[in-house]
C-alpha positions as CSV (number, residue, x, y, z in Angstrom):
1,X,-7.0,19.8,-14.3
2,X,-9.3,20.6,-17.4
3,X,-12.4,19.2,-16.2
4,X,-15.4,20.2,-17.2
5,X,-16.6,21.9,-14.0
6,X,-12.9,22.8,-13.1
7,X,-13.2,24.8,-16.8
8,X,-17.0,26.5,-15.5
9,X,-15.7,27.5,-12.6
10,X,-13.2,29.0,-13.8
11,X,-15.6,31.2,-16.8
12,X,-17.9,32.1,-13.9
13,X,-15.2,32.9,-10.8
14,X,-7.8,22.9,-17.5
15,X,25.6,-4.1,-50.0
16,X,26.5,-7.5,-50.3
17,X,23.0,-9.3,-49.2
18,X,24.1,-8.4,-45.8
19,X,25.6,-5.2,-46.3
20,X,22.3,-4.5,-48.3
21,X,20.0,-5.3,-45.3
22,X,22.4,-2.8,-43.5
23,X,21.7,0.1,-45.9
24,X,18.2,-0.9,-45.5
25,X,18.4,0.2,-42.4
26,X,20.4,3.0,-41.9
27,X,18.0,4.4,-44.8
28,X,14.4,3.3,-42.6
29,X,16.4,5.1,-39.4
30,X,16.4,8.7,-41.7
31,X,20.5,8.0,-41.7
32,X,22.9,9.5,-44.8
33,X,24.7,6.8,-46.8
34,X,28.4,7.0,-46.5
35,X,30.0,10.0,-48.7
36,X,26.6,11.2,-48.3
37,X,26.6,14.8,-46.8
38,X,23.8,16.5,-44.3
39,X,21.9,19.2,-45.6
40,X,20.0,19.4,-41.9
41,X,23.0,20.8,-40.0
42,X,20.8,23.9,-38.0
43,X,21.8,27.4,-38.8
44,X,22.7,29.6,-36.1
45,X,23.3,27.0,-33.3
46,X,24.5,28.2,-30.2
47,X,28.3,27.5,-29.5
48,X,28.8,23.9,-27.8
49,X,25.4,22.5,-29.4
50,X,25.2,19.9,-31.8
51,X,26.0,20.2,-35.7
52,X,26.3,18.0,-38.7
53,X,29.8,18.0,-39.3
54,X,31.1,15.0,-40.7
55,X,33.8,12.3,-38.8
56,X,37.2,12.7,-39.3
57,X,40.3,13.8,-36.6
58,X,38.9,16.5,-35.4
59,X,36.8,16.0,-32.0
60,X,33.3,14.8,-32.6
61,X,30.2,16.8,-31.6
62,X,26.9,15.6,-29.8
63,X,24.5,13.8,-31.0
64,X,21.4,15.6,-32.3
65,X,18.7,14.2,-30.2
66,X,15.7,15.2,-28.2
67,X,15.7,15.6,-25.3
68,X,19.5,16.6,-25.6
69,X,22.3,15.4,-24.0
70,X,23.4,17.0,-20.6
71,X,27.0,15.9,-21.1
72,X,29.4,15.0,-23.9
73,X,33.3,14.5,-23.6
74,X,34.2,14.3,-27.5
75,X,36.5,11.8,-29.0
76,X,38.2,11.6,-32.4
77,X,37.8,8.9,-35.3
78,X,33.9,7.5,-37.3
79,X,31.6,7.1,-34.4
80,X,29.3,4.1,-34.4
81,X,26.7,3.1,-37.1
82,X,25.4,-0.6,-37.8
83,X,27.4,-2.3,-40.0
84,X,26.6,-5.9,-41.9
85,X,28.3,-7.5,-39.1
86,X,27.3,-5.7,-36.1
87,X,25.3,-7.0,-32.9
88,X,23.4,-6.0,-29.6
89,X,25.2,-8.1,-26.9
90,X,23.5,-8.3,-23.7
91,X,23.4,-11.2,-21.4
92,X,20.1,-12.5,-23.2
93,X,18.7,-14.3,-19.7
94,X,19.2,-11.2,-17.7
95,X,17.6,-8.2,-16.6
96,X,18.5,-6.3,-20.1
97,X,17.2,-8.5,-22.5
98,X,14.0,-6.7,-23.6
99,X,16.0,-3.6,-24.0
100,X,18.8,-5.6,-26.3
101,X,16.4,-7.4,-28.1
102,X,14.1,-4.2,-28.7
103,X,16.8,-1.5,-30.4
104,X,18.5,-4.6,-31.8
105,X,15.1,-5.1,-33.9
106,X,14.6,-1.5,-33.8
107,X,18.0,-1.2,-36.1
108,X,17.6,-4.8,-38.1
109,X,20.6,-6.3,-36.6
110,X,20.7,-9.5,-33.8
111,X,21.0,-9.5,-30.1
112,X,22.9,-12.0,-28.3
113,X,24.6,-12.7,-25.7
114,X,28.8,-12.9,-25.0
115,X,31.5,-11.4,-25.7
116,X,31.2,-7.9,-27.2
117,X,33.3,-7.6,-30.8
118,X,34.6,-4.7,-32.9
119,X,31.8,-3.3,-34.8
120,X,28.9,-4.4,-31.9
121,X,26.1,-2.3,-29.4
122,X,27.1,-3.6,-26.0
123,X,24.7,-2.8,-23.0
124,X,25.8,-3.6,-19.5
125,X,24.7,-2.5,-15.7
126,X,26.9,-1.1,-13.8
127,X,26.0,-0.7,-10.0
128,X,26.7,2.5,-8.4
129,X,27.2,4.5,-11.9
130,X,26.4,7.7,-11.3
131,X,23.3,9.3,-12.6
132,X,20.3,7.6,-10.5
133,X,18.2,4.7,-12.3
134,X,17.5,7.1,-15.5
135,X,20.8,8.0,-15.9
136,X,23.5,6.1,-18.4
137,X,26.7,6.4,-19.9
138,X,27.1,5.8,-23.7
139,X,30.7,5.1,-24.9
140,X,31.7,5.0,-28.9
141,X,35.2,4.4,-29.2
142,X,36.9,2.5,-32.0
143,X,34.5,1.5,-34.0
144,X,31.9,-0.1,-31.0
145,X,29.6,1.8,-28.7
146,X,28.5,0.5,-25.0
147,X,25.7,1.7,-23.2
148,X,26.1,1.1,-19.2
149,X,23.6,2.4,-16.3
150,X,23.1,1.7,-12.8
151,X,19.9,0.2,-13.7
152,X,17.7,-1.0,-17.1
153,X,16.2,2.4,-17.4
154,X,18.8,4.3,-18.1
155,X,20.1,1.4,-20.2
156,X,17.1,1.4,-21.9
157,X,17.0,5.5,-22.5
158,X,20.9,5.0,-23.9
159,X,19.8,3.4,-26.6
160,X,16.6,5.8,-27.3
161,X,20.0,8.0,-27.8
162,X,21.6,5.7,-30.0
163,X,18.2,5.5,-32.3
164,X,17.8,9.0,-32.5
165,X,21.6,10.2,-33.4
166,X,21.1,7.6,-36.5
167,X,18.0,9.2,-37.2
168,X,19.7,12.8,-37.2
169,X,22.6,12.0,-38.7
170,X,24.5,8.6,-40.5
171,X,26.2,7.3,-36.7
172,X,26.6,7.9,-33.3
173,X,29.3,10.0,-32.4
174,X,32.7,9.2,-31.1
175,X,33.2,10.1,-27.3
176,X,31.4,9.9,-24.2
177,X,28.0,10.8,-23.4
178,X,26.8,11.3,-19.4
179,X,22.8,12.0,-19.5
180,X,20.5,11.7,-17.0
181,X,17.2,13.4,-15.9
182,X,16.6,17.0,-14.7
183,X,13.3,15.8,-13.2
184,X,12.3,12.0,-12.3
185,X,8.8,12.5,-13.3
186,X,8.0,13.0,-16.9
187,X,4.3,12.2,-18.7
188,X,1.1,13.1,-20.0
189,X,-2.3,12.6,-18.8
190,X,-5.0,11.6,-20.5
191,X,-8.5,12.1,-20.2
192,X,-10.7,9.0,-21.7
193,X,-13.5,9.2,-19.6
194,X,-15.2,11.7,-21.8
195,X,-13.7,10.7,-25.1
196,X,-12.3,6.9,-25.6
197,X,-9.0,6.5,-27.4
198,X,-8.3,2.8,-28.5
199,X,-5.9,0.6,-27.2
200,X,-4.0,0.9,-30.0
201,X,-4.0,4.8,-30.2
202,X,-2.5,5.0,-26.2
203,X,0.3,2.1,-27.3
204,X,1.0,4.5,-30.1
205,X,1.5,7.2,-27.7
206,X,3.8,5.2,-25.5
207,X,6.3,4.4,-27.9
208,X,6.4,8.0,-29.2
209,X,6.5,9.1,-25.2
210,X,9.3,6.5,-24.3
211,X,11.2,8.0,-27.6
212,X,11.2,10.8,-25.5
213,X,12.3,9.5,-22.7
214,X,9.1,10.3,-20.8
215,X,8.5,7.8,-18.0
216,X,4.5,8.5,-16.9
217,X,0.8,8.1,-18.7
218,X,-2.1,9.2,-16.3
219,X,-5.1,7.8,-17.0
220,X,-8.3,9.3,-16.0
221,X,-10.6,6.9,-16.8
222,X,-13.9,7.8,-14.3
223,X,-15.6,10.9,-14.5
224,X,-19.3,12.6,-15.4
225,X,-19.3,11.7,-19.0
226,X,-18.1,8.0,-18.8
227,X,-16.1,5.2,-16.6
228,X,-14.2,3.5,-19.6
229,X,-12.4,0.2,-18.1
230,X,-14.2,-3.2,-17.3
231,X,-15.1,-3.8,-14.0
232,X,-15.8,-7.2,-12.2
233,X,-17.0,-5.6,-9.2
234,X,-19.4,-2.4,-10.4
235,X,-20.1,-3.9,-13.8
236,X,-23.6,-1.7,-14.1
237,X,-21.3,1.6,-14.1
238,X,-19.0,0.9,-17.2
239,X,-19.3,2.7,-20.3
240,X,-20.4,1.2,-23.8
241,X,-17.2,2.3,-25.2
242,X,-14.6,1.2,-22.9
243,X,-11.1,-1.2,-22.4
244,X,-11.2,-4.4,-21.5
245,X,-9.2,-5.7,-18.8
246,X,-7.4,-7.1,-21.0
247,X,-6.5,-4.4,-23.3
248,X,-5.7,-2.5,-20.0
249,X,-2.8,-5.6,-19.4
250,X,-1.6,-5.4,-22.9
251,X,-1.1,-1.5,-22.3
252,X,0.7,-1.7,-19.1
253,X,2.6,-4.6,-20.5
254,X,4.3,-2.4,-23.2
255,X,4.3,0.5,-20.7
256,X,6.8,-1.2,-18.9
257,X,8.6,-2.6,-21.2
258,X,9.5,1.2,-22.2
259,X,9.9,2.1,-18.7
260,X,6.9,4.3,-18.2
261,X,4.5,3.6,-15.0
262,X,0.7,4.2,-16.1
263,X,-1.1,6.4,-12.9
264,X,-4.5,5.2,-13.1
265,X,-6.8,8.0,-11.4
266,X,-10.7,7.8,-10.2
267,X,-11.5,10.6,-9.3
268,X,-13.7,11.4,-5.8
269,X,-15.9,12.7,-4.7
270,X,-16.7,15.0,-7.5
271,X,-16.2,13.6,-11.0
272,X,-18.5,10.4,-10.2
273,X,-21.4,11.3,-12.7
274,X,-20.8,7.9,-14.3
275,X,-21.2,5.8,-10.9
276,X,-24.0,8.3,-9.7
277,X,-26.0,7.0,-13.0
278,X,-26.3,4.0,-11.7
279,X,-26.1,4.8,-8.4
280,X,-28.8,7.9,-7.9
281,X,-29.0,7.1,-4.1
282,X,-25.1,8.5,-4.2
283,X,-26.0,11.9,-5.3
284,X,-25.0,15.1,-3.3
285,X,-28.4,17.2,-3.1
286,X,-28.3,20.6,-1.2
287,X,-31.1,21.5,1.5
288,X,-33.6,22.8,-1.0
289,X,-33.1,19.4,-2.7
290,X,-30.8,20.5,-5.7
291,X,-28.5,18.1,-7.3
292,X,-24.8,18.7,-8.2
293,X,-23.4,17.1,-11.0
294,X,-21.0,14.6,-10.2
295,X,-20.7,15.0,-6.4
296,X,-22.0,12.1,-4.2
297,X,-23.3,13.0,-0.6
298,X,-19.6,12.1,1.8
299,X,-22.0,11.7,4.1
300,X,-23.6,8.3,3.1
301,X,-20.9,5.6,3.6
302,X,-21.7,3.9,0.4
303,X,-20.2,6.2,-1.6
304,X,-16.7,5.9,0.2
305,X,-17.3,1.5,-0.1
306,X,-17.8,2.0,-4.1
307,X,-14.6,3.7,-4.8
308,X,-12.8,1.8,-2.2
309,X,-14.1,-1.3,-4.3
310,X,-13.1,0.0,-7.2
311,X,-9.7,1.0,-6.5
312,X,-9.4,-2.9,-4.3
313,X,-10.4,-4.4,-7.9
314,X,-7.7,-2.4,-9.9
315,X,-4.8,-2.1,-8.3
316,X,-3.6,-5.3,-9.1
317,X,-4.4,-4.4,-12.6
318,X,-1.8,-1.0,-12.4
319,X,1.2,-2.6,-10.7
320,X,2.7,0.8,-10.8
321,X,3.6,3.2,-7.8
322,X,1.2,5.7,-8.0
323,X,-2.2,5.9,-7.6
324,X,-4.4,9.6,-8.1
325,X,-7.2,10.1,-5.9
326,X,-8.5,13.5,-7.6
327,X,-9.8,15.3,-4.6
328,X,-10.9,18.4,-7.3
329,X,-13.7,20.1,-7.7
330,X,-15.7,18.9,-4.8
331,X,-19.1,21.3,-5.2
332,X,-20.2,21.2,-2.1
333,X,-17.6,23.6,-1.3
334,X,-18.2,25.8,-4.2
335,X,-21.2,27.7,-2.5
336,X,-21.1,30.4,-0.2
337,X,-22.2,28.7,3.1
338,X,-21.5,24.9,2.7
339,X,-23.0,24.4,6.2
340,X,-26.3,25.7,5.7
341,X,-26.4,24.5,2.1
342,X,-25.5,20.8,2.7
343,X,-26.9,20.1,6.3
344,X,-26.2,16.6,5.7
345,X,-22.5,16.8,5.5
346,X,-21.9,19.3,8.0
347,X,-23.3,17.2,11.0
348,X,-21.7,14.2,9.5
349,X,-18.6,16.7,9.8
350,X,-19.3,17.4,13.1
351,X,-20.2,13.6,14.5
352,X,-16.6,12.2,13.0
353,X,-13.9,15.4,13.9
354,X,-16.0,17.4,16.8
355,X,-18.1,20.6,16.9
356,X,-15.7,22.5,15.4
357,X,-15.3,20.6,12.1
358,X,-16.6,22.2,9.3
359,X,-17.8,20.4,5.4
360,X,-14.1,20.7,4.2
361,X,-13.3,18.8,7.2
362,X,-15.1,15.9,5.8
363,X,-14.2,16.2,2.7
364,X,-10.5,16.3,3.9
365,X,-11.4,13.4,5.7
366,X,-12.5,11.6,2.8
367,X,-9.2,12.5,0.8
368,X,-6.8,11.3,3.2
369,X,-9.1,7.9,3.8
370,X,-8.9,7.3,0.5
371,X,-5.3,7.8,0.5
372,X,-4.9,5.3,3.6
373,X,-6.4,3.0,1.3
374,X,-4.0,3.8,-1.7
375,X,-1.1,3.0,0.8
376,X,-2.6,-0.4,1.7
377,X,-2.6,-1.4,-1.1
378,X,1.3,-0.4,-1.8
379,X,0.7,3.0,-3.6
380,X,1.4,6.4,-3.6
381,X,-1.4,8.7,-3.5
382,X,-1.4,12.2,-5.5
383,X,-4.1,14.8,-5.5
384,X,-5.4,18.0,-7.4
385,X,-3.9,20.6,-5.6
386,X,-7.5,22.3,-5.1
387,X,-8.3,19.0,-3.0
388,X,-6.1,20.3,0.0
389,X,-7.7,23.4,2.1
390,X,-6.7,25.0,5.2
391,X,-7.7,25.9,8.3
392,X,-9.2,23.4,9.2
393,X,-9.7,20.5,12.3
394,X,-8.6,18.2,9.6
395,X,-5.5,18.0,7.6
396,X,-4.7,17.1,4.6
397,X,-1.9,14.1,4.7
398,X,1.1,15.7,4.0
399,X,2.4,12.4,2.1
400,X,0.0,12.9,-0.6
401,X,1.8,14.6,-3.5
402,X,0.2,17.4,-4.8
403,X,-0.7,17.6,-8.6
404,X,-0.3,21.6,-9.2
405,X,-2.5,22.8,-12.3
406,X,-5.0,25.6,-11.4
407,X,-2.2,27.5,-13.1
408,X,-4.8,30.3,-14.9
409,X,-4.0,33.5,-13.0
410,X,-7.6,34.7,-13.2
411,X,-8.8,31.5,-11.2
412,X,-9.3,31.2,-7.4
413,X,-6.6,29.2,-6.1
414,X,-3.9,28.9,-3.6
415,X,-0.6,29.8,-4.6
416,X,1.9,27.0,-5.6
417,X,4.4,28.2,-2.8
418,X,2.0,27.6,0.0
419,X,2.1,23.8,-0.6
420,X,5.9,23.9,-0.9
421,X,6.2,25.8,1.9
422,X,4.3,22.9,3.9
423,X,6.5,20.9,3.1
424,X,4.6,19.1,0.2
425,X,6.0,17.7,-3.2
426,X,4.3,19.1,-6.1
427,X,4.0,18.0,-10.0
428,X,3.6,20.8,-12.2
429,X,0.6,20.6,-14.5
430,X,0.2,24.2,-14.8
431,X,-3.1,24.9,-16.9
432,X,-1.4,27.7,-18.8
433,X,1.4,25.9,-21.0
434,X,0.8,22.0,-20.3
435,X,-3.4,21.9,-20.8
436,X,-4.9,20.4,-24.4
437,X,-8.5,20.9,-23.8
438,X,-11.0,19.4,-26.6
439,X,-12.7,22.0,-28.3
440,X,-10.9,25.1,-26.6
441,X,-13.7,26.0,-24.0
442,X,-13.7,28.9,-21.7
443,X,-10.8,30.7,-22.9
444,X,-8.3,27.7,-23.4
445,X,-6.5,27.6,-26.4
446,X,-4.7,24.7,-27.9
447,X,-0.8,25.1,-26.1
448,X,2.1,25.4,-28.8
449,X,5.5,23.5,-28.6
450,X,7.3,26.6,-28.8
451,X,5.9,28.4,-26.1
452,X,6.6,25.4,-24.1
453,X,10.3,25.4,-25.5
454,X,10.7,29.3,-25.0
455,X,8.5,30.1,-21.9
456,X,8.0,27.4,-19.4
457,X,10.1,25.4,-17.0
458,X,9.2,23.0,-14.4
459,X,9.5,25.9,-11.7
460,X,6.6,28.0,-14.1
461,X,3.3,26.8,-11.6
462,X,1.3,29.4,-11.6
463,X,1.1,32.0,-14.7
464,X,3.9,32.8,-16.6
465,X,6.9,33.9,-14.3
466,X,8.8,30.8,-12.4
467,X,8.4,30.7,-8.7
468,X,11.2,33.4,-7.4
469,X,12.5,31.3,-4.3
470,X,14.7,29.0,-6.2
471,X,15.1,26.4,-3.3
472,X,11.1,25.6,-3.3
473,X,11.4,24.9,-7.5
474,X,14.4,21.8,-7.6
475,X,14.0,18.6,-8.1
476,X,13.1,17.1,-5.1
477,X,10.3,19.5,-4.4
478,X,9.1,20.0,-8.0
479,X,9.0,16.9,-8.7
480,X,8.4,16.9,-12.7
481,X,5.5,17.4,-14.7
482,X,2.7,15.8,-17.1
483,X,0.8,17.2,-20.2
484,X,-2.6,17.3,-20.0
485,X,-5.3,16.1,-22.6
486,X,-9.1,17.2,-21.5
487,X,-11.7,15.9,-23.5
488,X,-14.3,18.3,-22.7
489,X,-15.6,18.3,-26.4
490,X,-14.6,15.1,-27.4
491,X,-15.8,15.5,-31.0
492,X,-13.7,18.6,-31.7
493,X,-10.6,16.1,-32.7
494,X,-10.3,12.8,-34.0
495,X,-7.7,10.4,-32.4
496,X,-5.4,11.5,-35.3
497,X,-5.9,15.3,-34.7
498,X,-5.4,14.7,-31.2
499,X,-2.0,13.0,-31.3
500,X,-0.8,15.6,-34.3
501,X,-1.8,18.1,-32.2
502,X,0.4,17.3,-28.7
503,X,3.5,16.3,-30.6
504,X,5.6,19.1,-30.5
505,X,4.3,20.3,-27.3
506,X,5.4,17.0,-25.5
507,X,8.9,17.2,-27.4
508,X,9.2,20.6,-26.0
509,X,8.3,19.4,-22.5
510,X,10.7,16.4,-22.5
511,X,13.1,19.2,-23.5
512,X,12.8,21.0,-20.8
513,X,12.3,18.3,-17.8
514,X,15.6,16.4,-18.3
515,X,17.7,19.2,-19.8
516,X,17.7,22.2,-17.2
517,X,17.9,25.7,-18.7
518,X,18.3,27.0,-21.8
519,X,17.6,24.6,-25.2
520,X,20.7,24.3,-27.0
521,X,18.8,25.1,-30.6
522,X,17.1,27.5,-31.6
523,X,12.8,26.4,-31.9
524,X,13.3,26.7,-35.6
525,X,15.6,24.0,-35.3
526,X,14.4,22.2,-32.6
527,X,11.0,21.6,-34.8
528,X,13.2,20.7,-37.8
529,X,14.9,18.2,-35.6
530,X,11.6,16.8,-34.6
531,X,10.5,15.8,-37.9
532,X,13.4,14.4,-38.9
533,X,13.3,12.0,-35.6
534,X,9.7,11.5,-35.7
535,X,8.9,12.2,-32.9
């Protein structure tokens, strides 16, 4: 996961007026005027992928967008491009209105609401389309284009589409585009518990992940370093630096608005340095009296009420689905004899799941309580995969879906197949491609778009090679996958350097979770492409 200790570990064993305003805008959207010609067609892409060939009779090609497009039936005639009488027509009281109203501002034109004319952006939903929530049809035909979906996400991504082919070229192509999702879960992670990013830096991010048509932002907010969001109920254990609640609203507000669900995560029971501080009564000491960073003492049933509080108080403030318990890194079960080290925990082990239960017990234990409590209060819980052990009296709750990233080959670590193969769901995080550590510690190196692009895919978990046994690696096992920033030496970057830095790499990761298998372009023009959209 690219925590500090995770990272240690692993070193010693992550015109007219009007017709004016419309050139104004085609020009701020990166679009050629008309009679213009593109200089940014790609040389040497692959038959079928898109080019810059101009409209005329001959059938259109796809849009130049990232991520692609999965399908395109080509039709003949000028495509679609905001003209000085053009509109977004939605039904301005219904359930698409922020997407009309946001692309309509987006390309300086109205939304309203009736009847679709020549010339206008209509968006509609369609029940029962095919293509799932994400998915959406976009239709250009004389002279108008319509977006339909099943529901307001794919809506919504349809006209991310429509942005981006003005961007890359001067319209959006005649024809019909079918798109939807290789993966349903698509995101980064973020680590601000050991460096704080603004407000305005992770709504900065949004926009540039929604863009993308990535549809998650974890949030680790808790660990040794720092707890970085207002609390009501543990006020002693926030940070300086931190969000306010309402920042926090304002974030999740835009967040869904672009459809993206912000996980929040608190991690337990290692990770807790920041609660421990104020808390020193929580802290996990072995027999001889040694303290372990971060770890609180399972044993005590204080440390289960805290983050049980915490997680009560902030729900309501991450309406979202999800909810990440952590469960990494525990260090109690780092040594070589857990049970004579931590006496403490192995007779609480023993008093709660019998004689035969053993320290991992309890800390199984702990992980599927605190998952029981996730679920009461409506979310799904997800774990570190190095949170679920084996052979034990207790198991780990199978509902819990498994966040995959010990992904180094030179770490200890189950492989990913055993989880799969227990019938788990897992999210690939894999430490190898998808991990932006601060300050490059212990043999991480800052990860490159184009190894992304050209290496990985969402069935890459462990090391380099993709998982052999194809029917463990679809999409309803593997579920997606996030990109990870670690702020282990928050000083190495600025904010600036830091979003610089994972551009390319998250382009190249939306690539490759909603369009399965090969890219279409070549990386030298898949980069090009990416600074001519901005993104």
């Amino acid at each position: 996961m690219g925590m500090p200790r995770r990272i240690t570990r692993a070193a010693c064993v992550r015109g007219t007026v009007a017709g004016a305003a419309a050139t104004f805008v085609l020009i701020a959207l990166g679009c050629q005027q008309p009679g213009s010609s593109s200089s940014e067609a790609p040389s040497g892409t692959p038959a079928g992928s898109p080019s810059a060939s101009a409209p005329g009779k001959a059938p259109s090609n796809p849009p130049r967008t990232i991520p692609s497009v999965r399908g395109f039936d080509p039709g003949t005639g000028s495509g679609w491009r905001p003209g000085r009488d053009s509109r977004v027509v939605a039904d301005l009281k219904g359930p698409l209105a922020d997407e009309a109203r946001m692309i309509a501002d987006e390309l300086g034109i109205k939304a309203v609401s009736g009847k679709p004319h020549r010339g206008d952006l209509s968006l509609a939903l369609k029940p029962g389309q095919s293509g799932g929530r994400e998915g959406y049809a976009l239709t250009v035909k004389d002279g108008s284009a319509r977006i339909t979906g099943a529901a307001d996400a794919g809506v919504f991504y349809g006209t991310r589409t429509v942005k981006q082919a003005l961007r890359s070229g001067d319209r959006v192509p005649a024809g019909v585009i079918h798109d939807r999702p290789g993966r349903p879960q698509r995101g980064l992670n973020l680590d601000i518990a050991r460096k704080f990013y603004t407000a305005s830096w992770i709504e900065a991010r949004l926009r540039e992940m929604a863009d993308l048509k990535l549809n998650q932002l974890g949030l680790h907010f808790s660990d040794d370093q720092g707890f970085r969001i207002q609390s009501s109920s543990h006020p002693e254990i926030v940070s300086r630096q931190h969000l306010t609640k309402a920042e926090v609203r304002g974030i999740v507000a835009l967040a869904q608005r672009l459809h993206i669900t912000v996980i929040p995560e608190i991690d337990s029971p290692g990770h807790l340095g920041a609660v421990i501080a104020a808390h020193p009564g929580l802290q996990l000491r072995n027999a001889s009296g040694t303290s372990f960073e971060g770890a609180v003492d399972i044993s005590d049933p204080a440390a289960a009420r805290i983050v049980d509080e915490l997680m009560r108080e902030y729900a309501p403030l991450f309406p979202g689905r999800y909810w990440h318990l952590g469960a990494d890194e525990y260090m109690a079960l780092t040594v070589k004899d857990p049970q004579a080290s931590f006496p403490q925990l192995a007779q609480a082990a023993e008093r709660k799941y019998g004689s035969r239960a053993k320290v991992q017990d309890l800390a199984t234990g702990w992980l599927n309580d605190r998952a029981a409590v996730a679920r009461e209060l409506g979310k799904q819980p997800k774990a570190w995969n190095d949170g679920f052990f084996t052979g034990g009296v207790v198991t780990p709750d199978r509902r819990i879906e498994v966040e995959y990233w010990t992904g180094r080959l030179k770490w200890p670590a189950r492989q990913p197949e055993e989880y799969l193969r227990e019938g788990r769901d897992l999210v690939n995080l894999n430490s190898e491609y998808l991990y932006y550590v601060l300050g490059e510690p212990n043999g991480f190196y800052y990860p490159t778009g184009e190894r992304i692009y050209e290496e990985w895919t969402p069935g890459t978990l462990r090391g380099t090679k993709p998982l052999a046994d194809k029917k463990l690696t679809g999409p309803d096992r593997v579920l997606g996958a996030r990109f990870a920033i670690w702020s282990d030496h928050p000083e190495a970057q600025t904010q600036a350097e830091v979003a610089q830095g994972i551009r390319l790499p998250l382009a190249a990761l939306a690539q490759r979770l909603w369009y399965p298998g090969t890219p279409p372009l070549t990386w030298a023009d898949f980069s090009k492409l990416a600074d001519r959209l901005g993104v």
